[in-house]
C-alpha positions in Angstrom: 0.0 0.0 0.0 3.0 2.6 0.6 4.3 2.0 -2.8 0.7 2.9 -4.2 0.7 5.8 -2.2 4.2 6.9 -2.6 3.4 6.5 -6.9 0.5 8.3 -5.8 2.3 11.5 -3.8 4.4 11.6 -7.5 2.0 11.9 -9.5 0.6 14.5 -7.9 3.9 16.8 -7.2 4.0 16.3 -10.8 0.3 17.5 -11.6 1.5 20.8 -9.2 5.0 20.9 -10.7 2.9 21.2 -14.3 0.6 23.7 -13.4 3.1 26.2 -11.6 5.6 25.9 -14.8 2.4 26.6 -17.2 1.5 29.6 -14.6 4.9 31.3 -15.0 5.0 30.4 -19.0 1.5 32.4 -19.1 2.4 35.3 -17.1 6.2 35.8 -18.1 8.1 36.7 -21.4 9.9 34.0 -22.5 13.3 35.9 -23.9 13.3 38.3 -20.7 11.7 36.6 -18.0 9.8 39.5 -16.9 6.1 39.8 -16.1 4.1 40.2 -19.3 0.9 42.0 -19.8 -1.2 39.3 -18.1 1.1 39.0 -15.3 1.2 42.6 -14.6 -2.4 42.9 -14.7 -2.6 40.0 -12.7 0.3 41.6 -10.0 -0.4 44.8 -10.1 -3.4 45.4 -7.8 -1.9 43.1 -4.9 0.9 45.1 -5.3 -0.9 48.1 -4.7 -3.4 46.9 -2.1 -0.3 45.8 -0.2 1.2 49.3 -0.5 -1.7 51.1 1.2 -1.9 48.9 3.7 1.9 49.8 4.2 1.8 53.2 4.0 4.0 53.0 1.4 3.8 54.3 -2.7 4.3 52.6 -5.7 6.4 53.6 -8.7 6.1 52.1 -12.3 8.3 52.0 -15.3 6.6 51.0 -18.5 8.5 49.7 -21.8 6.4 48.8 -24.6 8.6 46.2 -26.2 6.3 45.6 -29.2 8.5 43.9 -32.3 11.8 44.1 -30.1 13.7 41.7 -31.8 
């Protein structure tokens, strides 16, 4: 039964290994490795909502990259 299980537990870290790998593909660029549009949109009001409740501001630096090659 604790071989099952164990086969089990590994299939499953790999389910989760999966998803989290997709997740990052969908929200970074691929050359660059920085957040992309649907990352940023994604990041950007917990970002924020963490700064007020700090107290603190928020700066942003925007590139559009379109056709960088």
């Amino acid at each position: 039964m604790a071989a099952r299980n164990d086969g089990l537990a590994d299939e499953v870290n790999a389910v989760v290994a999966d998803r989290v790998a997709a997740e990052y593909r969908a929200n970074h660029d691929r050359l660059t490795g920085v957040l992309n549009r649907s990352g940023f949109e994604n990041q950007a009001p917990v970002v924020v909502s963490e700064a007020v409740t700090a107290g603190q501001s928020v700066g942003l630096t925007f590139f559009d990259c379109d056709q960088f090659k």
